[in-house]
mmCIF file of the protein (N, C-alpha, C, O) and its ligand, coordinates in Angstrom:
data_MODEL
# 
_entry.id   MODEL 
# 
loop_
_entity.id 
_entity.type 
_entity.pdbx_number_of_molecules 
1 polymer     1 
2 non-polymer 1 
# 
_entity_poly.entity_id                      1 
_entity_poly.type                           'polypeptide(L)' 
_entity_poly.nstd_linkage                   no 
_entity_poly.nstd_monomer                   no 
_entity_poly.pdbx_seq_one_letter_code       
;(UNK)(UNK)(UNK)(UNK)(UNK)(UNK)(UNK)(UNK)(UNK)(UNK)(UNK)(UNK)(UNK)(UNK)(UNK)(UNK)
(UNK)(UNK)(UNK)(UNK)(UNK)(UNK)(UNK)(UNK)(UNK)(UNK)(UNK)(UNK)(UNK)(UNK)(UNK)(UNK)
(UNK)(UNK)(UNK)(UNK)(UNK)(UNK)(UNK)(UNK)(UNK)(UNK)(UNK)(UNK)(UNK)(UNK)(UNK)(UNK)
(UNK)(UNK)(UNK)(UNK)(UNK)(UNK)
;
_entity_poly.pdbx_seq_one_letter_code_can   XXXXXXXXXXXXXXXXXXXXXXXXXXXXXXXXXXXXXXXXXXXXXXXXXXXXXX 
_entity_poly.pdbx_strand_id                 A 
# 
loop_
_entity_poly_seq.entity_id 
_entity_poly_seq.num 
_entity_poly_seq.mon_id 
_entity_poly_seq.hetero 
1 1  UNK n 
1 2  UNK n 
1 3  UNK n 
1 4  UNK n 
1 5  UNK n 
1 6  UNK n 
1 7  UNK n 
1 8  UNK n 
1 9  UNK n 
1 10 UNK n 
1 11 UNK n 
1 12 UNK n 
1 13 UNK n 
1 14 UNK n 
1 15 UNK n 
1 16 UNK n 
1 17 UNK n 
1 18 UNK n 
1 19 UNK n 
1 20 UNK n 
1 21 UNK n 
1 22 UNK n 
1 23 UNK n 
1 24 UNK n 
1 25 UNK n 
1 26 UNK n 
1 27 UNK n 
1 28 UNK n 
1 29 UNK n 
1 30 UNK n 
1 31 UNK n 
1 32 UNK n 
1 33 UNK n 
1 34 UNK n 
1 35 UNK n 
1 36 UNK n 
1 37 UNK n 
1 38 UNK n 
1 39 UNK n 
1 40 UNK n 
1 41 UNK n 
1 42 UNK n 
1 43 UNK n 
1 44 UNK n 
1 45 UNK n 
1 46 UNK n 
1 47 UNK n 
1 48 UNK n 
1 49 UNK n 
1 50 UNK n 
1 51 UNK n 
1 52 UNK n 
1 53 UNK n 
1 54 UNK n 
# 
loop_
_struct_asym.id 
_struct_asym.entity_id 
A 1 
B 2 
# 
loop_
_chem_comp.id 
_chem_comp.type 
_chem_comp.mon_nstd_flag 
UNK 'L-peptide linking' . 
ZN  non-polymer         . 
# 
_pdbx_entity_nonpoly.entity_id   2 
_pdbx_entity_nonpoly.name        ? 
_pdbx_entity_nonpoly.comp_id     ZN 
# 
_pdbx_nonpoly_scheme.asym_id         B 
_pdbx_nonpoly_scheme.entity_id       2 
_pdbx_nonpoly_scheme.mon_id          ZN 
_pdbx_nonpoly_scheme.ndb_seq_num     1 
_pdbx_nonpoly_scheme.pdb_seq_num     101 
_pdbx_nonpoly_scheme.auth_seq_num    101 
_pdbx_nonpoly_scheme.pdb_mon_id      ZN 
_pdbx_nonpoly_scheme.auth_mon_id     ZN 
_pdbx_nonpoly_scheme.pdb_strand_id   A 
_pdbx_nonpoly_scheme.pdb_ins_code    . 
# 
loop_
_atom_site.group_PDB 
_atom_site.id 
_atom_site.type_symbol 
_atom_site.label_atom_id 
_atom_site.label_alt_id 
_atom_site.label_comp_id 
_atom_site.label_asym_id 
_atom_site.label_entity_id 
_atom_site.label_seq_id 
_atom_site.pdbx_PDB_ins_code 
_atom_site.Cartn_x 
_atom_site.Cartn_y 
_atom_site.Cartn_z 
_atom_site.occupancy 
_atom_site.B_iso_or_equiv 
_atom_site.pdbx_formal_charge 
_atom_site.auth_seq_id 
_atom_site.auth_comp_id 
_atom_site.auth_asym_id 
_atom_site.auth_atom_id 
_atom_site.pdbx_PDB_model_num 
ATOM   1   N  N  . UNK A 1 1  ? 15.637  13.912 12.331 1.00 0.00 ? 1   UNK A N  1 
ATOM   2   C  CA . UNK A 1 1  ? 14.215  14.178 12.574 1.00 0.00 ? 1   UNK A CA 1 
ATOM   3   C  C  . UNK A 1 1  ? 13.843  13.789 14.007 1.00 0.00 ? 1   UNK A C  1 
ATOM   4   O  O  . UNK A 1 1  ? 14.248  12.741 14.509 1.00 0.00 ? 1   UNK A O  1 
ATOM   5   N  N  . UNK A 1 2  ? 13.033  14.692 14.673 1.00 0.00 ? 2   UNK A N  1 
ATOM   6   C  CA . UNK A 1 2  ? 12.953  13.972 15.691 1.00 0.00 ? 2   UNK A CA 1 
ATOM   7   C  C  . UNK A 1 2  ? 11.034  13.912 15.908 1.00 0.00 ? 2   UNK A C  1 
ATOM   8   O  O  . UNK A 1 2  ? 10.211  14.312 15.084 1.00 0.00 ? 2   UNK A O  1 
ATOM   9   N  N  . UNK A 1 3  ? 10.795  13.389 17.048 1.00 0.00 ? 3   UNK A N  1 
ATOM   10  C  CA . UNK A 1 3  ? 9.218   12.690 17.619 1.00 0.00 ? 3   UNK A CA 1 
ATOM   11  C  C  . UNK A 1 3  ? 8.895   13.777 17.283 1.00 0.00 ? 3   UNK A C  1 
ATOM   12  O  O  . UNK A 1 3  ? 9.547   14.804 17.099 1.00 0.00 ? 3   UNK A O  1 
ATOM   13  N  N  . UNK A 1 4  ? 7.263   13.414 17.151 1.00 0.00 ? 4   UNK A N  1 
ATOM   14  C  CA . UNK A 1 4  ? 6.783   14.338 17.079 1.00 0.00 ? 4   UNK A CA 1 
ATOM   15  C  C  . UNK A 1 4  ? 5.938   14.343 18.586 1.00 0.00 ? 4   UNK A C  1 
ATOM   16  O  O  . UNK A 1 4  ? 4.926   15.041 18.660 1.00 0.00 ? 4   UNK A O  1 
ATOM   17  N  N  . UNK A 1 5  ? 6.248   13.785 19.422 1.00 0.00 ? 5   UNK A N  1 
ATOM   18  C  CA . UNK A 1 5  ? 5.520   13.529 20.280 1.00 0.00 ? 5   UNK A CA 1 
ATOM   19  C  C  . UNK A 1 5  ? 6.587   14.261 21.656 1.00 0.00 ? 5   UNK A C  1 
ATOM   20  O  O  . UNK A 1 5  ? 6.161   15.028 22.520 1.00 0.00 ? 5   UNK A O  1 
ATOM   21  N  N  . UNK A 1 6  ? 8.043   13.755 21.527 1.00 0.00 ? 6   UNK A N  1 
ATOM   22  C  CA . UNK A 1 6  ? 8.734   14.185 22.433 1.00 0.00 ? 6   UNK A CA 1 
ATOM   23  C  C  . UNK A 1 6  ? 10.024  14.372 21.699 1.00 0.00 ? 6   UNK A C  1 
ATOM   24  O  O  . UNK A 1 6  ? 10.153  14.367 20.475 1.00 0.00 ? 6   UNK A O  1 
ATOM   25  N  N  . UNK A 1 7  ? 11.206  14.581 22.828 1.00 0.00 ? 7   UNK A N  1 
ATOM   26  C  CA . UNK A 1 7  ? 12.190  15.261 22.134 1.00 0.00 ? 7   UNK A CA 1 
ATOM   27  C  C  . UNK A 1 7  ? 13.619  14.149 21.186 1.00 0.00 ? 7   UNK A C  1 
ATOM   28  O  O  . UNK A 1 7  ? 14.701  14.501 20.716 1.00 0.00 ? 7   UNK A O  1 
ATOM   29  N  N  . UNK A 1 8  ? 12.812  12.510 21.250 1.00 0.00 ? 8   UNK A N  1 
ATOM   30  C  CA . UNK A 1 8  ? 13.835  11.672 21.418 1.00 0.00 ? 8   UNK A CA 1 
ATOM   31  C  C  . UNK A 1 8  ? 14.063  11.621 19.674 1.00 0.00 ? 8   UNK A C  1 
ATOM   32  O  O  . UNK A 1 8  ? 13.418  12.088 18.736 1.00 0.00 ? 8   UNK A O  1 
ATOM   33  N  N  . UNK A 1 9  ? 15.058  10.974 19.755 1.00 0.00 ? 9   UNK A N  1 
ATOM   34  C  CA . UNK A 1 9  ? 15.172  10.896 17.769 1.00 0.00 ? 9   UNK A CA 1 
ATOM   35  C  C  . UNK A 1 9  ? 13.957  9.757  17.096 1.00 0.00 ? 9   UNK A C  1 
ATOM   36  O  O  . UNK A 1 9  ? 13.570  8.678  17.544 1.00 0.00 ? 9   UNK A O  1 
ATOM   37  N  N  . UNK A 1 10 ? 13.675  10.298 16.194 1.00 0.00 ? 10  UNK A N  1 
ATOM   38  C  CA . UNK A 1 10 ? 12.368  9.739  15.397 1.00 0.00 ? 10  UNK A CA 1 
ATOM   39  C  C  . UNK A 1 10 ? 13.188  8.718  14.735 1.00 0.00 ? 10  UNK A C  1 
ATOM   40  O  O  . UNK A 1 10 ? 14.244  8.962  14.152 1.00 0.00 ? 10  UNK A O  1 
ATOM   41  N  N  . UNK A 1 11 ? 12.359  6.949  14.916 1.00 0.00 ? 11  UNK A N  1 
ATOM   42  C  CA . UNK A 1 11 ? 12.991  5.934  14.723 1.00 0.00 ? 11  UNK A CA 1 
ATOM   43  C  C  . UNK A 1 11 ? 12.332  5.853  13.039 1.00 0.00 ? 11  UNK A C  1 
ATOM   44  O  O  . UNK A 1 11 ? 12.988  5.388  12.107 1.00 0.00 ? 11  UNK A O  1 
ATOM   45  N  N  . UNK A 1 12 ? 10.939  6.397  12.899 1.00 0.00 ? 12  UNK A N  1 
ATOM   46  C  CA . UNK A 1 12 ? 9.936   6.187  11.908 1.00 0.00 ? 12  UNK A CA 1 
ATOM   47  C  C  . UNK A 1 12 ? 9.408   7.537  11.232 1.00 0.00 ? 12  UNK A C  1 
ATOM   48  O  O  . UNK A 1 12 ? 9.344   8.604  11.842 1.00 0.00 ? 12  UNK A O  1 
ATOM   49  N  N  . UNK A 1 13 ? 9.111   7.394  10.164 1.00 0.00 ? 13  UNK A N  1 
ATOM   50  C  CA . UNK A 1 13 ? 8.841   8.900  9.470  1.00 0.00 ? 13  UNK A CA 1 
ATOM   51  C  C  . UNK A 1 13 ? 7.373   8.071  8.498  1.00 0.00 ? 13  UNK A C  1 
ATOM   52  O  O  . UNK A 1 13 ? 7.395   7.157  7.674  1.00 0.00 ? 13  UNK A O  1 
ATOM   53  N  N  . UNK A 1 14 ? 6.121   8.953  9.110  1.00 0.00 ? 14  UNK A N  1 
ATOM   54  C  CA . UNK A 1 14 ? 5.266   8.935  8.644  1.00 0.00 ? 14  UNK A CA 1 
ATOM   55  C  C  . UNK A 1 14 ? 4.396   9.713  7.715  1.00 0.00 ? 14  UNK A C  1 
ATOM   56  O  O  . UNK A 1 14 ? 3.679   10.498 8.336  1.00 0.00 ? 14  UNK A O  1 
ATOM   57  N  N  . UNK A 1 15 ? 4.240   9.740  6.462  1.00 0.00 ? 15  UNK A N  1 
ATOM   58  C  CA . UNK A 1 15 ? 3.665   10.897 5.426  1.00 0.00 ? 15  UNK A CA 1 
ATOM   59  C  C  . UNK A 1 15 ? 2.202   10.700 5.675  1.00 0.00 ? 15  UNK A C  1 
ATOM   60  O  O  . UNK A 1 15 ? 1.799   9.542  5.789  1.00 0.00 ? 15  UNK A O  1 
ATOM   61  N  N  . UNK A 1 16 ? 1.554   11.471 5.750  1.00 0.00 ? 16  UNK A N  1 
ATOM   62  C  CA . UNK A 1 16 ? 0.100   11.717 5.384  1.00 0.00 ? 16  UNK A CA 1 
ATOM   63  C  C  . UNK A 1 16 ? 0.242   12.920 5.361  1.00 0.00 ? 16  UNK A C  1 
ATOM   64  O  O  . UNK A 1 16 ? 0.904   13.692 6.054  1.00 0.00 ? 16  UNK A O  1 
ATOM   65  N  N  . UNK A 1 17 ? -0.830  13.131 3.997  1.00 0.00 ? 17  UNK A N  1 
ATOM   66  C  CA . UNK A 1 17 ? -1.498  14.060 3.073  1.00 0.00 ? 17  UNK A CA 1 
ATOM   67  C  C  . UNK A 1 17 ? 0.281   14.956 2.982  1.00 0.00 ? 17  UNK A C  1 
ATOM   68  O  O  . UNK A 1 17 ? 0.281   16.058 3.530  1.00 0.00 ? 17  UNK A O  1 
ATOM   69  N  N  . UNK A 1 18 ? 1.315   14.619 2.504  1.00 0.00 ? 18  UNK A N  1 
ATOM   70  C  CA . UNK A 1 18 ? 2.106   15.145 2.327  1.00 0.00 ? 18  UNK A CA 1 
ATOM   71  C  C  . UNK A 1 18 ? 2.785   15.943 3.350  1.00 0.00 ? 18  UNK A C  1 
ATOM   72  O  O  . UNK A 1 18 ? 3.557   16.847 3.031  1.00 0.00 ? 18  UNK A O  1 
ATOM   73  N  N  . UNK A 1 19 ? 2.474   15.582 4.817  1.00 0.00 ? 19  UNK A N  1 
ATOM   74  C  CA . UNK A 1 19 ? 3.411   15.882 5.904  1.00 0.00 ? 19  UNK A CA 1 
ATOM   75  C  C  . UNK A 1 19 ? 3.995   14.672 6.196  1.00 0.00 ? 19  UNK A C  1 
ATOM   76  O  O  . UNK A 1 19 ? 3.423   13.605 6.419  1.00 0.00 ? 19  UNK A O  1 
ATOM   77  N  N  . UNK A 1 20 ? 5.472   14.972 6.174  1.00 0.00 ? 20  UNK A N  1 
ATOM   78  C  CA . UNK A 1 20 ? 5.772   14.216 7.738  1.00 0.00 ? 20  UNK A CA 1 
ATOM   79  C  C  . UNK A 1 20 ? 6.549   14.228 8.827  1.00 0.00 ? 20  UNK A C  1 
ATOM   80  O  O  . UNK A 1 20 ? 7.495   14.912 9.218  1.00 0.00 ? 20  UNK A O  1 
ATOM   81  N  N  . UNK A 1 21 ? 5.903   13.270 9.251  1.00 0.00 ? 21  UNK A N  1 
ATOM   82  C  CA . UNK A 1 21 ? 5.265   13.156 11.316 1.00 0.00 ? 21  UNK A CA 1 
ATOM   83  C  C  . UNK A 1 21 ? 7.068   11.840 11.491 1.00 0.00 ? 21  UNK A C  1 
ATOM   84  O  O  . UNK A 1 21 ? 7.256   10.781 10.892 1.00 0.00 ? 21  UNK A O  1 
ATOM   85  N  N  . UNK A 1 22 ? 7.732   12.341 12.214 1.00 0.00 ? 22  UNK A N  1 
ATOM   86  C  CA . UNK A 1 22 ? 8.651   11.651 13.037 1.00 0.00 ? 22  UNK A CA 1 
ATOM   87  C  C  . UNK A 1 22 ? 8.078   11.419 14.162 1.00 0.00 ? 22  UNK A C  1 
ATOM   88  O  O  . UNK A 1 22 ? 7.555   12.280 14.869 1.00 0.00 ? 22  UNK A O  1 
ATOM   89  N  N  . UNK A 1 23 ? 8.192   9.324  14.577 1.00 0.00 ? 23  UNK A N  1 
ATOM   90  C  CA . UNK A 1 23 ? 7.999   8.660  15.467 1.00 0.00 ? 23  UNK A CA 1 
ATOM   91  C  C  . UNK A 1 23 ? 8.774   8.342  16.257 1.00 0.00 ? 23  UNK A C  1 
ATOM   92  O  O  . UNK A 1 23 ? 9.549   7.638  15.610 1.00 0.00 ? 23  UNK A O  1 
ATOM   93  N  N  . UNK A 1 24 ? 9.240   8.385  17.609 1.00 0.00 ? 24  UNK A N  1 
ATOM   94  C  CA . UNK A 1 24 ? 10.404  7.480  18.041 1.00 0.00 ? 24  UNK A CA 1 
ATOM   95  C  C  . UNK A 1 24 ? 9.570   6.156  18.357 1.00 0.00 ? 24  UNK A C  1 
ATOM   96  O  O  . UNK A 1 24 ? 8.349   6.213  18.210 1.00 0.00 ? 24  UNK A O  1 
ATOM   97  N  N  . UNK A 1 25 ? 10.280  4.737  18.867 1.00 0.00 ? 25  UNK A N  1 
ATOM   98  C  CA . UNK A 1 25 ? 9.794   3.441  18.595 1.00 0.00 ? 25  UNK A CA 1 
ATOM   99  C  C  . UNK A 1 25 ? 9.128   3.498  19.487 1.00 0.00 ? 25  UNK A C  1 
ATOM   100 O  O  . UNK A 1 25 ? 8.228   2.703  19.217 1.00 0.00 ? 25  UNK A O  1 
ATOM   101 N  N  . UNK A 1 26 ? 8.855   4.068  20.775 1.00 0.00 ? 26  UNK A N  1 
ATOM   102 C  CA . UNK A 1 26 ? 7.985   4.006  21.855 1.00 0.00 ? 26  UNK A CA 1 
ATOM   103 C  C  . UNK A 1 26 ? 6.554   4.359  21.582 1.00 0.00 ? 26  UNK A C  1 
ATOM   104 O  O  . UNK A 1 26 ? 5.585   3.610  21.703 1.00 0.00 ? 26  UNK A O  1 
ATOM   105 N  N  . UNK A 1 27 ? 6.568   5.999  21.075 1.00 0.00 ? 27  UNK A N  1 
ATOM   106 C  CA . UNK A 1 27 ? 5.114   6.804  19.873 1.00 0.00 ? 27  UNK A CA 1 
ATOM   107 C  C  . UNK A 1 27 ? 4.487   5.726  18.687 1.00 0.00 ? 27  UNK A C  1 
ATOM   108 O  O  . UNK A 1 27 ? 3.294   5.542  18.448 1.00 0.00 ? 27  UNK A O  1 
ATOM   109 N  N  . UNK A 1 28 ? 5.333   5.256  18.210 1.00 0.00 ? 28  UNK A N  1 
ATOM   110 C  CA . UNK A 1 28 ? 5.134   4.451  16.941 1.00 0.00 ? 28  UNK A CA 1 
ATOM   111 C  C  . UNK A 1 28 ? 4.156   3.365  17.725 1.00 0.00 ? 28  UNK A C  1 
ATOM   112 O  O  . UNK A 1 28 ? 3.042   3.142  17.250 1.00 0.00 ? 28  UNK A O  1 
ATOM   113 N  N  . UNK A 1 29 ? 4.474   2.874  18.611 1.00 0.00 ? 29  UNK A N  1 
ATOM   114 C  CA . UNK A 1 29 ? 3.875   1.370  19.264 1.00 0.00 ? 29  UNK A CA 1 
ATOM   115 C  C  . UNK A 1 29 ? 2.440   1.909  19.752 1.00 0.00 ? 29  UNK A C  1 
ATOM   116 O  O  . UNK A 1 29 ? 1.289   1.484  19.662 1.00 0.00 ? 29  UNK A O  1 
ATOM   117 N  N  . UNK A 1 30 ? 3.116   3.165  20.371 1.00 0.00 ? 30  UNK A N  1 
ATOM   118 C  CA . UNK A 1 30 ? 2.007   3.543  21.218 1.00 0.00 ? 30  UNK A CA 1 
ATOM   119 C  C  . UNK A 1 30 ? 0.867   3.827  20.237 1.00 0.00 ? 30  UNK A C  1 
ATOM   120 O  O  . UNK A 1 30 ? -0.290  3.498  20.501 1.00 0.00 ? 30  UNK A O  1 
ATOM   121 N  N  . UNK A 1 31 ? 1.259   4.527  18.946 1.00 0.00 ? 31  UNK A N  1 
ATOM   122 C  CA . UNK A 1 31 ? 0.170   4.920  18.058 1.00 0.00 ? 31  UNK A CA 1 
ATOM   123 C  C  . UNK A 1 31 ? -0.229  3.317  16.850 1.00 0.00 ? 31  UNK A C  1 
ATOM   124 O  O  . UNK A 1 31 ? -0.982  3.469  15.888 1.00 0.00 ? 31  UNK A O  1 
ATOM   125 N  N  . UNK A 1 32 ? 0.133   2.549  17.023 1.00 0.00 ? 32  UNK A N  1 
ATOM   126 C  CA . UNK A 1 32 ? -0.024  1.400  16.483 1.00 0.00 ? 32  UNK A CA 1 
ATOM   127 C  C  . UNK A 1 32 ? -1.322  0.423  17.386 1.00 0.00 ? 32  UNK A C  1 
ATOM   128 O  O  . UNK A 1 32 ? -2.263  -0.248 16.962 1.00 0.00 ? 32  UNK A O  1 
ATOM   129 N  N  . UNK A 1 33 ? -0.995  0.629  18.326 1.00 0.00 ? 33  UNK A N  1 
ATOM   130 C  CA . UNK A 1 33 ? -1.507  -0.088 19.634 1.00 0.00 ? 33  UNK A CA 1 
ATOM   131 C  C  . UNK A 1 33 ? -2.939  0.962  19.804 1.00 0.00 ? 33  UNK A C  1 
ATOM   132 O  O  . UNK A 1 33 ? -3.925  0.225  19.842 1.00 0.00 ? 33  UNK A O  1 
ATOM   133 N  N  . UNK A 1 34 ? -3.257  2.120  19.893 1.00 0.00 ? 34  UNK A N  1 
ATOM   134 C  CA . UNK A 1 34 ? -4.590  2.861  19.473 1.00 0.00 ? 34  UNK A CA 1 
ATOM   135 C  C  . UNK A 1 34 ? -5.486  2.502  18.321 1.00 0.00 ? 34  UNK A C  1 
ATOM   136 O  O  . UNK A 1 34 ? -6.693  2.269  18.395 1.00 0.00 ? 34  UNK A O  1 
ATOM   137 N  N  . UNK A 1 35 ? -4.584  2.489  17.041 1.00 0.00 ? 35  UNK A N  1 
ATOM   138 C  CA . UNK A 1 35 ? -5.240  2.296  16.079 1.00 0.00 ? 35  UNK A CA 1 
ATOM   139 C  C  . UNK A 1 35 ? -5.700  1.149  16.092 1.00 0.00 ? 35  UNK A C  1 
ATOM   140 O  O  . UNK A 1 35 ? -6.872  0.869  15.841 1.00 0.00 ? 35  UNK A O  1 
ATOM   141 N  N  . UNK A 1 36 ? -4.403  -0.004 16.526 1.00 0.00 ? 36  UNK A N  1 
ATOM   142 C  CA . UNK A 1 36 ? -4.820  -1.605 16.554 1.00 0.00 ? 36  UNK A CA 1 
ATOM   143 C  C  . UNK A 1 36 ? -6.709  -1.599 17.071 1.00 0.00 ? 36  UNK A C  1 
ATOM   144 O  O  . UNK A 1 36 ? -7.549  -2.084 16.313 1.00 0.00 ? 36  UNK A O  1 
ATOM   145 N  N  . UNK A 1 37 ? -7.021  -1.096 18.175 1.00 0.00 ? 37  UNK A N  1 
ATOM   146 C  CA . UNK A 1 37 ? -8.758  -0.920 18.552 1.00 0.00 ? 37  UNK A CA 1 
ATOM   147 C  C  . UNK A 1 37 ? -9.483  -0.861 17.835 1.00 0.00 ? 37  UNK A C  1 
ATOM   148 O  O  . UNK A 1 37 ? -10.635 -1.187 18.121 1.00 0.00 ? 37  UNK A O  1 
ATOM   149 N  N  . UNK A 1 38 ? -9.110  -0.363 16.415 1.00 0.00 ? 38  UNK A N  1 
ATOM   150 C  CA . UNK A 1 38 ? -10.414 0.270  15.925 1.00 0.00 ? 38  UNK A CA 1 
ATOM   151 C  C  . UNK A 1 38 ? -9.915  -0.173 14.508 1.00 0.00 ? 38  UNK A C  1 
ATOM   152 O  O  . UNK A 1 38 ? -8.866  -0.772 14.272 1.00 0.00 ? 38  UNK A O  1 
ATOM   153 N  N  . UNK A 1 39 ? -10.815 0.211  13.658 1.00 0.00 ? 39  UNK A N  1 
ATOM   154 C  CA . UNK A 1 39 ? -11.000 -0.577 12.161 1.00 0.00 ? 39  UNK A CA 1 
ATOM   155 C  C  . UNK A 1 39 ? -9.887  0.589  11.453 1.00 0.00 ? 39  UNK A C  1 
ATOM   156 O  O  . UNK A 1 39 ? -9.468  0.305  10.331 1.00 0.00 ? 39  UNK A O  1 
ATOM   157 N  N  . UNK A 1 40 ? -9.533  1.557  11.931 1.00 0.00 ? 40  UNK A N  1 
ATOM   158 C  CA . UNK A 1 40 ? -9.030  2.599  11.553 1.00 0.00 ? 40  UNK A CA 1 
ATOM   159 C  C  . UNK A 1 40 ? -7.737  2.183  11.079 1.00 0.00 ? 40  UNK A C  1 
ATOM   160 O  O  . UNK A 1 40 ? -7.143  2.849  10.231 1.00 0.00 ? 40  UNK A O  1 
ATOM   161 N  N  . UNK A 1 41 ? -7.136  0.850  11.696 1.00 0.00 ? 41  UNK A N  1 
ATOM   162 C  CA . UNK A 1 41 ? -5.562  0.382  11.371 1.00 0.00 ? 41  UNK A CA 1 
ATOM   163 C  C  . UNK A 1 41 ? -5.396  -0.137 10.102 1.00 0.00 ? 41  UNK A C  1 
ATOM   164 O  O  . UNK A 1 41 ? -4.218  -0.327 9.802  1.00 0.00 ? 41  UNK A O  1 
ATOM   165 N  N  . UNK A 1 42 ? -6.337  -0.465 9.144  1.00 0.00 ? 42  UNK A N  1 
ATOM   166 C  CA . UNK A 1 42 ? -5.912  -1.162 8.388  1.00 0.00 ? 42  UNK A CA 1 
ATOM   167 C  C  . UNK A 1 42 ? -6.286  0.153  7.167  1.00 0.00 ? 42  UNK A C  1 
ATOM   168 O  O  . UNK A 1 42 ? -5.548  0.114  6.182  1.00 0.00 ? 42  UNK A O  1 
ATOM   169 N  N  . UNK A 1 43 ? -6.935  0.837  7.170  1.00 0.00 ? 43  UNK A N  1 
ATOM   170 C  CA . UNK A 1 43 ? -6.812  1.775  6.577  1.00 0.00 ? 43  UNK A CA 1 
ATOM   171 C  C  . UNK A 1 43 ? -5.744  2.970  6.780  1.00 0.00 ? 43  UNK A C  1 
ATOM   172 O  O  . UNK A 1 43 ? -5.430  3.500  5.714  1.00 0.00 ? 43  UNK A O  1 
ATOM   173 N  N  . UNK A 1 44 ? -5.250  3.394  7.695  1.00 0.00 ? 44  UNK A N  1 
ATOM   174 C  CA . UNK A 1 44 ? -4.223  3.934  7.579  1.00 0.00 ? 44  UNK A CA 1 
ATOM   175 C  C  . UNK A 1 44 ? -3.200  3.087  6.767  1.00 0.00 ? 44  UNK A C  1 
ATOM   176 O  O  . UNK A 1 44 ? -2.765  3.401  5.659  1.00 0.00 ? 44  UNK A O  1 
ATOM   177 N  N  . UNK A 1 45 ? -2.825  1.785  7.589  1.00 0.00 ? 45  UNK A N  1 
ATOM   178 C  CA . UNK A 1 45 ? -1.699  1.747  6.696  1.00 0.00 ? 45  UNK A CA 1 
ATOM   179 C  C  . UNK A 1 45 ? -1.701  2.122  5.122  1.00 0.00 ? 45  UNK A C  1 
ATOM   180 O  O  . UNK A 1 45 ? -0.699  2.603  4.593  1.00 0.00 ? 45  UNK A O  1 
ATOM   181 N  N  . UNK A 1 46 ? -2.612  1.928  4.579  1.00 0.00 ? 46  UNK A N  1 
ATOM   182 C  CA . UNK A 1 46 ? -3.050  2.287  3.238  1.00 0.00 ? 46  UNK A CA 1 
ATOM   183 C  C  . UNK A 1 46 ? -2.352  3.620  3.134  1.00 0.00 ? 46  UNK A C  1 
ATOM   184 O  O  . UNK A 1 46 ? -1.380  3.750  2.390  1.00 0.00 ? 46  UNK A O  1 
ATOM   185 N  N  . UNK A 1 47 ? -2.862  4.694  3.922  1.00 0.00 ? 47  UNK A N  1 
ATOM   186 C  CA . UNK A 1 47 ? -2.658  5.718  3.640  1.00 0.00 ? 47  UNK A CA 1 
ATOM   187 C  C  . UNK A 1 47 ? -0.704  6.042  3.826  1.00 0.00 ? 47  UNK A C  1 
ATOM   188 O  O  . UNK A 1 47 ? 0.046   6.501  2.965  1.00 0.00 ? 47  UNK A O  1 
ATOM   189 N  N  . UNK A 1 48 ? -0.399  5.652  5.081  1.00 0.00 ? 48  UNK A N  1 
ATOM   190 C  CA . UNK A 1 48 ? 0.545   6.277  5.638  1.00 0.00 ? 48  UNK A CA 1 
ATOM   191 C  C  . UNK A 1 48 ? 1.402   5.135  4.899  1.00 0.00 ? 48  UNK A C  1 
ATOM   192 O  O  . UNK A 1 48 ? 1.190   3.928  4.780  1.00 0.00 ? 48  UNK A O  1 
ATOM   193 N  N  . UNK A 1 49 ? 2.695   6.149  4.343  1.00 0.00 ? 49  UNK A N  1 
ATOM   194 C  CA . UNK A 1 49 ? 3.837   5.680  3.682  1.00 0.00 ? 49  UNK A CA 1 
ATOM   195 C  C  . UNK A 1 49 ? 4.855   5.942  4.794  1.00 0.00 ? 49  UNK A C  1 
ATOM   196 O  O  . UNK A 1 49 ? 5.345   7.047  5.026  1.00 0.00 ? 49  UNK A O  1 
ATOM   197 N  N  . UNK A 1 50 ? 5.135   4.763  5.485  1.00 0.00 ? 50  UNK A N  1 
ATOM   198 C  CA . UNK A 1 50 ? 5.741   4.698  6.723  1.00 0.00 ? 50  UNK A CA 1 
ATOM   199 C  C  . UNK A 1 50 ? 7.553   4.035  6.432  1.00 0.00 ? 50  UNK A C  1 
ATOM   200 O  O  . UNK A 1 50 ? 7.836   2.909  6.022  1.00 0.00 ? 50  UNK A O  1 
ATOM   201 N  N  . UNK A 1 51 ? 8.276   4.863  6.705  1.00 0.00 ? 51  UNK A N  1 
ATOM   202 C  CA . UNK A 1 51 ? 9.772   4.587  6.240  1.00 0.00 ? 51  UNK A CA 1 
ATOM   203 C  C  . UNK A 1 51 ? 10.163  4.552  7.561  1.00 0.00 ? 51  UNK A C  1 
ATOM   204 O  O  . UNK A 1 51 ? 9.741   5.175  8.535  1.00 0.00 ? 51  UNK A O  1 
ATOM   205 N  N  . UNK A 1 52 ? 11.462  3.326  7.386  1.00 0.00 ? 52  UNK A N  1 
ATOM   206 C  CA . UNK A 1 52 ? 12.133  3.190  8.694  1.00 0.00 ? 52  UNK A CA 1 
ATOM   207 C  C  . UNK A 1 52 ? 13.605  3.570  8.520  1.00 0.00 ? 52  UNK A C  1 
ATOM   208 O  O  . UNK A 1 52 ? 14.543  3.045  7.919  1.00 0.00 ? 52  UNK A O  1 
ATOM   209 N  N  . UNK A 1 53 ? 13.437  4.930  9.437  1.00 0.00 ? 53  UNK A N  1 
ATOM   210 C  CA . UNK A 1 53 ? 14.878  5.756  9.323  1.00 0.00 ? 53  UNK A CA 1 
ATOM   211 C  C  . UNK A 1 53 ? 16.061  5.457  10.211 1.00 0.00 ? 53  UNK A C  1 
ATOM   212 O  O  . UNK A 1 53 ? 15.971  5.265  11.424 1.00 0.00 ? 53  UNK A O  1 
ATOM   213 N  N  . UNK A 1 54 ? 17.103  5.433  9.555  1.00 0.00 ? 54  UNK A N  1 
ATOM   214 C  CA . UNK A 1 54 ? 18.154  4.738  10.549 1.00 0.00 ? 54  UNK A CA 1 
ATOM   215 C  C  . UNK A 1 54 ? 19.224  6.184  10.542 1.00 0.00 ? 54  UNK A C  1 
ATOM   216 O  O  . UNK A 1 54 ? 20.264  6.186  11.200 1.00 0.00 ? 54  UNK A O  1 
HETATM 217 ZN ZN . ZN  B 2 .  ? 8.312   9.928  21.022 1.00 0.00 2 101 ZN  A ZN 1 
# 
């Protein structure tokens, strides 16, 4: 699987609403570190069934 952001291999595989979104660890931080701002982080995790793909 790869990013969904760029072309590197997706370290993280994220489901919402029954897609999923491949992270590499750089995207993952980067999109962790956005959400971290806002009240929005603790509800995602709720949502997003986040697997760590090796
Ligand atoms: Zn990436």
């Amino acid at each position: 699987m790869r990013c969904h952001y760029c072309d590197r291999e997706a370290a993280y595989a994220a489901e919402k609403d029954g897609v999923k979104v491949g992270l590499c660890e750089e995207h993952f931080r980067e999109r962790l570190e956005t959400l971290a701002e806002s009240d929005e982080l603790s509800a995602l995790q709720e949502q997003l069934d986040i697997d760590r793909t090796e």
